[in-house]
ZAKOL-535183 format. One line per 8 residues: number of its first residue (from 1); for each residue x, y, z of C-alpha. Coordinates in steps of 0.2 Angstrom, whole numbers, always signed. Layout:
BEGIN
NUM> X/Y/Z  ...
This chain:
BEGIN
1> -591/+202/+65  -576/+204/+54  -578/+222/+51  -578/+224/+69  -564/+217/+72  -555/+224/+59  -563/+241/+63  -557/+237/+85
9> -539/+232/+77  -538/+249/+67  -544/+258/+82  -530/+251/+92  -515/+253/+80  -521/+272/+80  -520/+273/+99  -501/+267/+99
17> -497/+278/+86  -506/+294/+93  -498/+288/+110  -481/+285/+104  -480/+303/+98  -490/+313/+112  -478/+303/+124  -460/+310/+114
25> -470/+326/+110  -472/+328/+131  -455/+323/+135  -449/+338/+124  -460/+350/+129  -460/+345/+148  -442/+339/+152  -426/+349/+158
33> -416/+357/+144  -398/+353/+150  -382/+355/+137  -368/+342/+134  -351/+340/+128  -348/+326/+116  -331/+317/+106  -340/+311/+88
41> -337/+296/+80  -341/+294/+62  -353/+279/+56  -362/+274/+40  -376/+263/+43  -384/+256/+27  -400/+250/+32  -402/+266/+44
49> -395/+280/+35  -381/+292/+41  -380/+295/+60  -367/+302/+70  -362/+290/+85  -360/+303/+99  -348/+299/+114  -352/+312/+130
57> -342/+318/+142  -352/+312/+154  -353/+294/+147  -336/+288/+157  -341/+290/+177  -326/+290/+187  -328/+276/+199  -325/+287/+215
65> -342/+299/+213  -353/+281/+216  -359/+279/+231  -360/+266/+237  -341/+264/+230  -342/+253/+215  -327/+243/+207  -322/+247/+189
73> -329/+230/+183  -347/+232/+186  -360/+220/+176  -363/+227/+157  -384/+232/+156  -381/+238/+177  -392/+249/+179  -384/+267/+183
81> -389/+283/+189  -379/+300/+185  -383/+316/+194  -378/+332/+182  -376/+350/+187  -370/+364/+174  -351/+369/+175  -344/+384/+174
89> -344/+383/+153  -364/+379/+152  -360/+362/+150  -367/+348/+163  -354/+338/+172  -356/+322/+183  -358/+326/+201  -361/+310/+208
97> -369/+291/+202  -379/+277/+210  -383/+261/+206  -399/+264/+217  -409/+277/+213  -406/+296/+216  -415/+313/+218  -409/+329/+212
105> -401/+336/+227  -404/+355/+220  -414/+365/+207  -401/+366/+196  -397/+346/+196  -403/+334/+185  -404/+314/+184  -403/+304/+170
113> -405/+286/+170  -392/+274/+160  -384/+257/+159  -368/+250/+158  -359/+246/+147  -341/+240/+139  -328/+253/+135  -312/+242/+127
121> -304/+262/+128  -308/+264/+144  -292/+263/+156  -297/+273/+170  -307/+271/+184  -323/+273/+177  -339/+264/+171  -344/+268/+155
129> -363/+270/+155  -377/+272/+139  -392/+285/+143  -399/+281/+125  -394/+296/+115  -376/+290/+108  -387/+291/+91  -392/+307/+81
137> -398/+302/+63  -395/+315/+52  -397/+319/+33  -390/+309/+20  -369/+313/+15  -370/+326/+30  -365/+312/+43  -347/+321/+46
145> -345/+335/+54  -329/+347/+54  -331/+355/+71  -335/+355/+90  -351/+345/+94  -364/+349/+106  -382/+342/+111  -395/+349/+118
153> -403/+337/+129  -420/+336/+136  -421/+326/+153  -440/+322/+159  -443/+317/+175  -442/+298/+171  -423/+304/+168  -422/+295/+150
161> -415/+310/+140  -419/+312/+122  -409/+322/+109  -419/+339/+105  -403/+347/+94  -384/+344/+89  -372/+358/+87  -358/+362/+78
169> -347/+374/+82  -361/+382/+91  -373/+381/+74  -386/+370/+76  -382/+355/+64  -392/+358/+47  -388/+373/+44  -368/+370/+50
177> -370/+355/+36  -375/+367/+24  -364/+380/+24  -349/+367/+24  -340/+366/+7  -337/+348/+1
């Protein structure tokens, strides 16, 4: 009886694990490939490793492209959704946000899902709002970059967007890390 329980329990922490990565794997193969614009800050997490903490363009919504019209004070962990379509330059821009839920209005228009959340810099008329990817773990003592950042974003249907590659300077980031001189 105990083998089998054992056996059942070592079954079901190999589903999880299989599931957990088919399920990220999907995402990356599946989702729409957008490109952001981002403003770094630079980190040091000892129990985590180096990370950049990556601030997006995108991540301060200007209160008048909600409707319904929101007020700049709306509740931190709101749920918010942000419809993105690429710019001129390649990079997706806000076109409109909800606090219900949206549909892309085009082919070329994505939606990504986020929450609210505090901004203490945030002086304009806009909600600041967290999709999830304002981390990027990267190698040890590469953790600050000298150059413009960009990520490549991959947004499933769900709309939660997961990080497929960072940039710099239009490099992708390991190989911009390790041609920079100390």
């Amino acid at each position: 009886m105990k083998s089998k329980l054992f056996i059942l329990v070592l079954v079901a922490q190999t589903a999880w694990l299989l599931g957990t990565v088919i399920t990220q794997e999907y995402t990356l193969a599946t989702g729409q490939v957008i490109l952001l614009e981002t403003r770094p800050v630079d980190p040091r997490d000892l129990l985590s490793g180096d990370y950049l903490m990556l601030n997006y363009k995108i991540s301060d919504v200007p209160t008048n492209l909600f409707s319904p019209p929101v007020k700049k004070d709306l509740p931190y962990g709101t749920k918010v959704f942000v419809a993105l379509a690429p710019g001129t330059n390649g990079f997706c821009a806000v076109t409109r946000a909800s606090t219900n839920a949206l549909a892309p209005s085009s082919g070329a228009e994505v939606v990504l899902r986020g929450r609210s959340a505090s901004a203490w810099w945030n002086t304009t008329n806009a909600i600041h709002v967290a999709y999830g990817i304002e981390r990027y773990y990267v190698a040890e003592n590469t953790g600050n970059p000298r150059g413009k950042l960009t990520a490549q974003v991959v947004v499933p249907a769900s709309g939660h967007p997961k990080i497929k590659q960072v940039f710099v300077d239009g490099q992708p980031y390991a190989a911009a890390m390790k041609n920079e001189v100390p």
